[in-house]
DSSP file (Angstrom, degrees, kcal/mol; ACC not computed):
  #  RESIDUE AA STRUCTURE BP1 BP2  ACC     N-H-->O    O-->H-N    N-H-->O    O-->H-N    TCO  KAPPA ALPHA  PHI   PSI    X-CA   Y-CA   Z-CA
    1    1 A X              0   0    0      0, 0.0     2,-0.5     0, 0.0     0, 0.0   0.000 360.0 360.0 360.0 126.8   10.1   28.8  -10.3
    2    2 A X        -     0   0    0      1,-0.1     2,-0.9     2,-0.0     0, 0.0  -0.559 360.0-138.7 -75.5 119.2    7.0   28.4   -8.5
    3    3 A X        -     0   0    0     -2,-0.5     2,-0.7     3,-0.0     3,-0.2  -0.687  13.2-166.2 -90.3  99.4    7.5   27.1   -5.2
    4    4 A X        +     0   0    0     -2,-0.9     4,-0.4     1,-0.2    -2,-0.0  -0.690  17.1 170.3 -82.5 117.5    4.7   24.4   -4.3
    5    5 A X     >  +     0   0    0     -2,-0.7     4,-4.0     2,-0.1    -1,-0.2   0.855  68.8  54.9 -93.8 -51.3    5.3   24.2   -0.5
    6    6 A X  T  4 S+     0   0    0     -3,-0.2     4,-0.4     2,-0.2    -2,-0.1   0.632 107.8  40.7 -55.5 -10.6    2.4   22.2    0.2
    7    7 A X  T >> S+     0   0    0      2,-0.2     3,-1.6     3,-0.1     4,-0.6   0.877 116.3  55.4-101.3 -53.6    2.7   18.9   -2.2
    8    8 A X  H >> S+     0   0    0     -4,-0.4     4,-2.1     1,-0.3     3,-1.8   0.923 103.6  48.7 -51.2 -44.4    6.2   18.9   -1.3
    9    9 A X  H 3X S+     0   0    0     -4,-4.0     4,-1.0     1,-0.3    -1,-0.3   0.803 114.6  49.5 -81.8   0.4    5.6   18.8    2.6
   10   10 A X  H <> S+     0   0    0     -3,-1.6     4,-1.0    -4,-0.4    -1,-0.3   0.500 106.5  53.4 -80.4   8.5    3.2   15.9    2.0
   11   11 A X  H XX S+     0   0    0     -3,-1.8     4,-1.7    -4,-0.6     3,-1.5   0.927 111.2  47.7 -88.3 -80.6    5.8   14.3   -0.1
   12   12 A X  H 3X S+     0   0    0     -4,-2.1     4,-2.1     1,-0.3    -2,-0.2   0.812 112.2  51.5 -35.7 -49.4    8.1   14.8    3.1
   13   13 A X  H 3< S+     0   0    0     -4,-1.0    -1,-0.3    -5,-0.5     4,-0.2   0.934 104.2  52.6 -26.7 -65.3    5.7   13.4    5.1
   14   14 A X  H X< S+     0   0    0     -3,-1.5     3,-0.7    -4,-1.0    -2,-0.2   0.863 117.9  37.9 -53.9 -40.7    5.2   10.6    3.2
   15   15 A X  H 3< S+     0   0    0     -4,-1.7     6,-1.0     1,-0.3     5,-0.3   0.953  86.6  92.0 -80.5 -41.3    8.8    9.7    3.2
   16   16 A X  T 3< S+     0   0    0     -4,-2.1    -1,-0.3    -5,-0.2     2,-0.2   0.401  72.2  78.6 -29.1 -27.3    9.4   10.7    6.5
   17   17 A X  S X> S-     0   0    0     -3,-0.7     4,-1.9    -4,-0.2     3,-0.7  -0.761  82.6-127.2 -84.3 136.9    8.6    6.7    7.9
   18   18 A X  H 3>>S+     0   0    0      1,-0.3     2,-2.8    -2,-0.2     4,-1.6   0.992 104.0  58.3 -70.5 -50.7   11.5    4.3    7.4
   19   19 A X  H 345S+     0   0    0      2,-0.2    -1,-0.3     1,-0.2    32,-0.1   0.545 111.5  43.3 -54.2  20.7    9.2    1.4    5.4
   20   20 A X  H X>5S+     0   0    0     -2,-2.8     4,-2.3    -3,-0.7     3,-1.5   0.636 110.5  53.2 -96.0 -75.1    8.3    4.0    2.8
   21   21 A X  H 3X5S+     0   0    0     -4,-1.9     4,-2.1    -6,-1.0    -2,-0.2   0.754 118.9  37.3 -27.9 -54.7   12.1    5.2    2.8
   22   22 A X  H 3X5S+     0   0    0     -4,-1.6     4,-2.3     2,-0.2    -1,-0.3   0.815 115.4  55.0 -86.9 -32.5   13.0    1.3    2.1
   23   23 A X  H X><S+     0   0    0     -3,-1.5     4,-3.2    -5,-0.6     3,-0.6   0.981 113.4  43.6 -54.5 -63.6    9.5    0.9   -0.4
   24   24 A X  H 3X S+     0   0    0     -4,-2.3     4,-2.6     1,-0.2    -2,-0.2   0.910 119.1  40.0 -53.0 -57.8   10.9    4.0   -2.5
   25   25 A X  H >< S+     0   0    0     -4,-2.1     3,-0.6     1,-0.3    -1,-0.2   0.821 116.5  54.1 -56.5 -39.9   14.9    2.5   -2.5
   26   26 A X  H XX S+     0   0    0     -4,-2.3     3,-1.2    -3,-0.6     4,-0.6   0.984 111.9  45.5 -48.9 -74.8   13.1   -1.2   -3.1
   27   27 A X  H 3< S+     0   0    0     -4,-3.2     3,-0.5     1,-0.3    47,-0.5   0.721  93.2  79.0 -79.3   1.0   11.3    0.5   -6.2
   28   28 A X  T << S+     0   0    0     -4,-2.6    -1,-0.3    -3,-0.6    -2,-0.1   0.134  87.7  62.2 -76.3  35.1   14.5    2.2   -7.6
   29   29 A X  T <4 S-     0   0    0     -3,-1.2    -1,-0.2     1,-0.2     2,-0.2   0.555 123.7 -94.7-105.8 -46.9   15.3   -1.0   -8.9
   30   30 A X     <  -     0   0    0     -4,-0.6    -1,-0.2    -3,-0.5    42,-0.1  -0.580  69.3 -14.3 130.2 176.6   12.5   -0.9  -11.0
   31   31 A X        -     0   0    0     -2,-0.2    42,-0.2    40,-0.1     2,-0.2  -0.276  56.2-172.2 -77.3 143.7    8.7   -2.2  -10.8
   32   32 A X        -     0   0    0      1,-0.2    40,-1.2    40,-0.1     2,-0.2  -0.531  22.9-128.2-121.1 170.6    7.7   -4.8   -8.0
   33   33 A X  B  >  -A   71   0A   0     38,-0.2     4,-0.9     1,-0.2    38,-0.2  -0.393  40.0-102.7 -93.0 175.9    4.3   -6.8   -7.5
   34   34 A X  H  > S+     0   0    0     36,-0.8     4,-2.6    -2,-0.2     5,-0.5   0.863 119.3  60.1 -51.2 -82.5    2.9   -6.4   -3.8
   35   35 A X  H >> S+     0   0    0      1,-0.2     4,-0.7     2,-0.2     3,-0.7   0.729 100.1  45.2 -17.1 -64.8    4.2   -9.8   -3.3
   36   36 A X  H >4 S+     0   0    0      1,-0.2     3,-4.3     2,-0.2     4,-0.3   0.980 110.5  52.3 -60.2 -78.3    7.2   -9.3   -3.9
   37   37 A X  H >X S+     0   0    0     -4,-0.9     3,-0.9     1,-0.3     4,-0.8   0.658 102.8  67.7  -5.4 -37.0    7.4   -5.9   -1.6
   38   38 A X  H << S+     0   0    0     -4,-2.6    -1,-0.3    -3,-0.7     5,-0.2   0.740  87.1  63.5 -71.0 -29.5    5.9   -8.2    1.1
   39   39 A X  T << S+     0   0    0     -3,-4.3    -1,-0.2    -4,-0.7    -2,-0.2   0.733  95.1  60.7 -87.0  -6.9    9.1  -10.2    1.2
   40   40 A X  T <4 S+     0   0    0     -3,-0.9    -1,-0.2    -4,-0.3    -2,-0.2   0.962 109.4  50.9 -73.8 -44.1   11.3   -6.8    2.5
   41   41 A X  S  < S-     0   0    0     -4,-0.8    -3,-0.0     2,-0.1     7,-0.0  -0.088  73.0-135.4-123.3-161.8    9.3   -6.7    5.3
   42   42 A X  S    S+     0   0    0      2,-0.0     2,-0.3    -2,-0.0    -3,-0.1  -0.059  70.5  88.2-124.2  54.0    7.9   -8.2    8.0
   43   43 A X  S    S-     0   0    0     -5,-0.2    -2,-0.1     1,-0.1     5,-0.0  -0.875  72.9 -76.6-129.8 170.2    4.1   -6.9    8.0
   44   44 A X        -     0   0    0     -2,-0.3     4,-0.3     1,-0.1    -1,-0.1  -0.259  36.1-114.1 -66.4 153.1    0.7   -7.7    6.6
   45   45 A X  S >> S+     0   0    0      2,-0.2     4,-3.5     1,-0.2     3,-1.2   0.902 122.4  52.6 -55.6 -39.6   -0.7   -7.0    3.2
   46   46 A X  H 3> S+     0   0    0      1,-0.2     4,-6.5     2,-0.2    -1,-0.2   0.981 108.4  64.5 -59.3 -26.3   -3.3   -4.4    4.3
   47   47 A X  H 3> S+     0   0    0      1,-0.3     4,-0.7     2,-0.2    -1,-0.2   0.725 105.0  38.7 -38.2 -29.4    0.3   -3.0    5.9
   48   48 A X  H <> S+     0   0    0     -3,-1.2     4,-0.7    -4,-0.3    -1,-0.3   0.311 114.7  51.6-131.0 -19.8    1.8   -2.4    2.8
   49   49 A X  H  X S+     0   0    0     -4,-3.5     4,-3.2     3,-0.1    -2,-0.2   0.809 103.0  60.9 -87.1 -27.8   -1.4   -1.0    0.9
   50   50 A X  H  X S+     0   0    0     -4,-6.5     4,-0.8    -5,-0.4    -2,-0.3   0.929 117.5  29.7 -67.0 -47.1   -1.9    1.4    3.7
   51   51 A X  H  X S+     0   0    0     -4,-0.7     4,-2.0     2,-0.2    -1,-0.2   0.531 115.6  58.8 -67.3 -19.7    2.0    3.0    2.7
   52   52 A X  H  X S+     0   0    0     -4,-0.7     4,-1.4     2,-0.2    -1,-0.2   0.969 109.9  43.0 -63.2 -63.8    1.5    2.0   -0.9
   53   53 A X  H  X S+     0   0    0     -4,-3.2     4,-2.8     2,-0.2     3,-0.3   0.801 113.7  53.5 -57.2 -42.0   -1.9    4.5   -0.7
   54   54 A X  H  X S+     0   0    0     -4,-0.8     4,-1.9     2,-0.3    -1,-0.2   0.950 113.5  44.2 -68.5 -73.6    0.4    7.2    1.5
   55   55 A X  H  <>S+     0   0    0     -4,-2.0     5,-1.4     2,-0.2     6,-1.1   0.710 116.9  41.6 -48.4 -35.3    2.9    7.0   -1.5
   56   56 A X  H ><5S+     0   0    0     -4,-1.4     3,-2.5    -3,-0.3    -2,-0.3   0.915 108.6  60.4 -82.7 -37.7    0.3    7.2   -4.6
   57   57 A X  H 3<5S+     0   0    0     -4,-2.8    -2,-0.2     1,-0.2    -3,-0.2   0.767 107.2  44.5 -72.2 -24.3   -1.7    9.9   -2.9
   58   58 A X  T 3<5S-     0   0    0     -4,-1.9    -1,-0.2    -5,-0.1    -2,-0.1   0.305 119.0-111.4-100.1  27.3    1.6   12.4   -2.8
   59   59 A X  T < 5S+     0   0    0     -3,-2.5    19,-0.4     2,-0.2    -3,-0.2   0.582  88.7 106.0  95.7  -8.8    2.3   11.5   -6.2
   60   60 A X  S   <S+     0   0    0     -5,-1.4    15,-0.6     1,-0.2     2,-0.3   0.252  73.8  51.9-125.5  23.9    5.5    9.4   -6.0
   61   61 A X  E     -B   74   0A   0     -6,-1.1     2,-0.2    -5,-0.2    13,-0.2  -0.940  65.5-162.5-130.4 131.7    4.3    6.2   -6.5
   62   62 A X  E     -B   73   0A   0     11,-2.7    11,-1.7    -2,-0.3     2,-0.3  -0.788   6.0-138.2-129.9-160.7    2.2    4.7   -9.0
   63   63 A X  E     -B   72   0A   0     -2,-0.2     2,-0.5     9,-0.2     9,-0.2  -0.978  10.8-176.9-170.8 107.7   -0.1    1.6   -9.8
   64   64 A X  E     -B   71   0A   0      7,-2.1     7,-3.5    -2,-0.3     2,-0.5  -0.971  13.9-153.5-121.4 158.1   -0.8   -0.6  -12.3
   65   65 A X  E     +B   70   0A   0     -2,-0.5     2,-0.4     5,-0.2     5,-0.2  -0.836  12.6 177.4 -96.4 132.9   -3.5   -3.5  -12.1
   66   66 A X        -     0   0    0      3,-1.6     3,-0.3    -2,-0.5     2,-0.2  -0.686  69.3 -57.4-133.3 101.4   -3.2   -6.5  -14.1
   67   67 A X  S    S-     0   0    0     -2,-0.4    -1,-0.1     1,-0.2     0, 0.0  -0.663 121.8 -19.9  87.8-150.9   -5.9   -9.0  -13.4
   68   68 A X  S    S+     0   0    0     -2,-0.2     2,-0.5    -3,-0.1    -1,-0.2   0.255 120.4  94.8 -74.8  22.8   -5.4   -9.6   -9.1
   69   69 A X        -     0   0    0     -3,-0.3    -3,-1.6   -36,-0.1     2,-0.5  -0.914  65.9-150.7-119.8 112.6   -1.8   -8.3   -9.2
   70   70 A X  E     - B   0  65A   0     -2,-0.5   -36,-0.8    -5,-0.2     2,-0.5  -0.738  11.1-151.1-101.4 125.2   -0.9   -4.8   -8.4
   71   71 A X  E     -AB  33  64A   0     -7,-3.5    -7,-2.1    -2,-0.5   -38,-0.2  -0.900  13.8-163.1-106.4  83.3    2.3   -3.5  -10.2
   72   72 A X  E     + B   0  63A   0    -40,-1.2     2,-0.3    -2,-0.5    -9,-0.2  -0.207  21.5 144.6 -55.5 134.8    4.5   -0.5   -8.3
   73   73 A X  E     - B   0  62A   0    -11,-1.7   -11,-2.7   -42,-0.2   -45,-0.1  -0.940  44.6 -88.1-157.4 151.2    6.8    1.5   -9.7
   74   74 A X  E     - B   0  61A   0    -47,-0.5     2,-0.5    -2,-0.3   -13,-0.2   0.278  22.2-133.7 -18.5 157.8    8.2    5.4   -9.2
   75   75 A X    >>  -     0   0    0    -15,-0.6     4,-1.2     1,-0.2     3,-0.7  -0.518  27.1-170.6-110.8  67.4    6.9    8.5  -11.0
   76   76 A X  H 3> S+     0   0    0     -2,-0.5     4,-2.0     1,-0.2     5,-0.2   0.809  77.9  59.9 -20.6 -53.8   10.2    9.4  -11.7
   77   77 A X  H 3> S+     0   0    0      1,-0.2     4,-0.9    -3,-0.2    -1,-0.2   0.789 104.2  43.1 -30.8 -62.8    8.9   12.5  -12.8
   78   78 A X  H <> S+     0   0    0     -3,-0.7     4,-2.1   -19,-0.4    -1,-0.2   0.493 113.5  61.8 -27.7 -37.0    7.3   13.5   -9.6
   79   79 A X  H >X S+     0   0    0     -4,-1.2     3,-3.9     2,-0.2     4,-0.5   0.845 110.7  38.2 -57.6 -96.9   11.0   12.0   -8.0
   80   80 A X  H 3X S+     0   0    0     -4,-2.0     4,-1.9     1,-0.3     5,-0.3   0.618 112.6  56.6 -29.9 -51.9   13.0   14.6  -10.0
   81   81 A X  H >X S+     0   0    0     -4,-0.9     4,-2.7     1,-0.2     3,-0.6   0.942 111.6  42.5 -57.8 -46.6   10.4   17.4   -9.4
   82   82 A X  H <X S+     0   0    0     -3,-3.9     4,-3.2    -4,-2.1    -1,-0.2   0.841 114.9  51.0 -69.8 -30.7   10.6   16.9   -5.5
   83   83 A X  H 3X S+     0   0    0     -4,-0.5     4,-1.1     2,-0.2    -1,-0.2   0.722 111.6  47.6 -80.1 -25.1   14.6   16.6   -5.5
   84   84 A X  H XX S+     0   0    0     -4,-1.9     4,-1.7    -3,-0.6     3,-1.2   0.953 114.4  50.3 -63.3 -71.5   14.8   19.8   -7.6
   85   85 A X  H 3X S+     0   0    0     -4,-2.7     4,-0.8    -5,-0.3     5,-0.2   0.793 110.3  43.1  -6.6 -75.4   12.5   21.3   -5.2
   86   86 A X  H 3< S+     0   0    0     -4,-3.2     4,-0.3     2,-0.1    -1,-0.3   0.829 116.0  50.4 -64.4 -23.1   14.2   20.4   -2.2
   87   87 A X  H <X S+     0   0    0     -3,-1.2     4,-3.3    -4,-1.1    -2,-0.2   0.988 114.1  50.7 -75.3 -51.7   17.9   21.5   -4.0
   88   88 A X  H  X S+     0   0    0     -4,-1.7     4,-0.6     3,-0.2    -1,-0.2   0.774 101.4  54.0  22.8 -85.5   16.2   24.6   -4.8
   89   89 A X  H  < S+     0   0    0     -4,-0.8    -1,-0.2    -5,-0.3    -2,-0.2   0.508 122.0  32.7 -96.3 -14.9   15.0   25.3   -1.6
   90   90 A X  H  4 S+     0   0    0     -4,-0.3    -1,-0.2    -5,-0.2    -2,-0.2   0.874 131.6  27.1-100.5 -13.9   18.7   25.0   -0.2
   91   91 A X  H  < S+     0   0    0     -4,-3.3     2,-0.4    -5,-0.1    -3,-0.2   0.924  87.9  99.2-109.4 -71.5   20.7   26.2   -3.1
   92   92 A X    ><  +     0   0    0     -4,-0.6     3,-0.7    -5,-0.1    -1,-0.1  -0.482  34.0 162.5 128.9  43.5   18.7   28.6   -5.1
   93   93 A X  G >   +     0   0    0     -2,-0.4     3,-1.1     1,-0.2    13,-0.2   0.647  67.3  60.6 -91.9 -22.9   19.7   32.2   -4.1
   94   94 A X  G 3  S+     0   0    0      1,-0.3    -1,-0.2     5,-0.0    -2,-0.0   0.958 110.4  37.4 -61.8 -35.2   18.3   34.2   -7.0
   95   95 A X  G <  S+     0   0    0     -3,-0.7    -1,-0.3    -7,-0.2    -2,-0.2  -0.375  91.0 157.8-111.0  47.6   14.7   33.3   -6.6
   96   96 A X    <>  -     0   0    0     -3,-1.1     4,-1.3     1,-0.1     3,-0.4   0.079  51.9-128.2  -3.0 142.6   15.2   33.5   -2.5
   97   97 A X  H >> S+     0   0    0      1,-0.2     4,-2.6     2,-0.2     3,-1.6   0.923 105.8  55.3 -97.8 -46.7   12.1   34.1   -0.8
   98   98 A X  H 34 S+     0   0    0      1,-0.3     6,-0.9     2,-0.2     4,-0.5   0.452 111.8  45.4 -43.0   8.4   13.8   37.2    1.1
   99   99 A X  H 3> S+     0   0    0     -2,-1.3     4,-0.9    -3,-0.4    -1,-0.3   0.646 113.5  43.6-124.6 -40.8   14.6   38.4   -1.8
  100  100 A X  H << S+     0   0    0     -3,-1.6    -2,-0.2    -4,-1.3    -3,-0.1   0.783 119.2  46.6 -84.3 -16.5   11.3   37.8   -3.4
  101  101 A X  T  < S+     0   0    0     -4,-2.6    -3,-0.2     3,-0.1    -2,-0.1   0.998 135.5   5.4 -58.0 -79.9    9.5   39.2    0.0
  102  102 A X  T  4 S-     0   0    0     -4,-0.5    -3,-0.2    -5,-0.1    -2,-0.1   0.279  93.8-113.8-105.1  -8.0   11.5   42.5    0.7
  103  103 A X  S  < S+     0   0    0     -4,-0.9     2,-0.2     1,-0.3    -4,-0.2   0.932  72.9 142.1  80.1  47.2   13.8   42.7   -2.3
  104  104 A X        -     0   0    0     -6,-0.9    -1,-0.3     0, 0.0     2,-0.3  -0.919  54.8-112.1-118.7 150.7   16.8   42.1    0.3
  105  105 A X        -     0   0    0     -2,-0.2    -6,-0.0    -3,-0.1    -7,-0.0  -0.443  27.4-122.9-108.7 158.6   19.7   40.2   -0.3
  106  106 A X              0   0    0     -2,-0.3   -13,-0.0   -13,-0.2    -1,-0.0  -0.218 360.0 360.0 -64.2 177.0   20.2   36.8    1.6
  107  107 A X              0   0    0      0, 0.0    -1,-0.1     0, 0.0    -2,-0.0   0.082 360.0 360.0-111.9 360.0   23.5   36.2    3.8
C-alpha cells in the first residue's frame, strides 16, 4: 500500500483545531446547511467558511450549492482512506517502512 504521507499530514492538520474536530463529529450525523453549523458555535459566517475551505481543500469535506445555501457533508471515502492510513501507519508491520528501507525486521 502506497503510503501518501503528505495529504494525510494536511488532513492532520486540518483536524488538528478543535472547531474542525466538532465540524467533522457535527457532520457525522449527516449533511448540515452553514446555518445550521453556525448554531454549534459561537463565531461569524466568514469563520466557519474559512474552516469549511480548510476541510474541502484536504479532501474531507464536501459542498453542495443549491441556490444561496451551501450543503456540507463528509467524503466518507476520503474518511475511511485517512483512518486506514493512520491504522496502517500504527499497525501494519508487513509493509513497515524499516523493512521496506533496509529489509530489517521491526521490534
Amino acid at each position: 500500500m502506497e503510503k501518501n504521507y503528505e495529504d494525510n499530514a494536511k488532513i492532520i492538520k486540518a483536524m488538528s483545531d478543535p472547531s474542525r474536530l466538532r465540524i467533522i463529529d457535527i457532520l457525522s450525523c449527516g449533511q448540515k446547511c452553514a446555518c445550521d453549523l453556525l448554531e454549534y458555535f459561537n463565531f461569524t459566517q466568514p469563520t466557519l467558511s474559512h474552516h469549511m475551505k480548510v476541510l474541502m481543500d484536504c479532501g474531507i469535506v464536501e459542498c453542495k450549492k443549491d441556490g444561496l445555501w451551501s450543503y456540507y457533508s463528509l467524503n466518507n471515502a476520503n474518511c475511511n482512506k485517512h483512518i486506514l492510513f493512520l491504522m496502517n501507519l500504527i499497525t501494519d508491520k508487513d509493509d513497515c517502512i524499516c523493512k521496506v528501507k533496509s529489509n530489517l525486521e521491526c521490534k
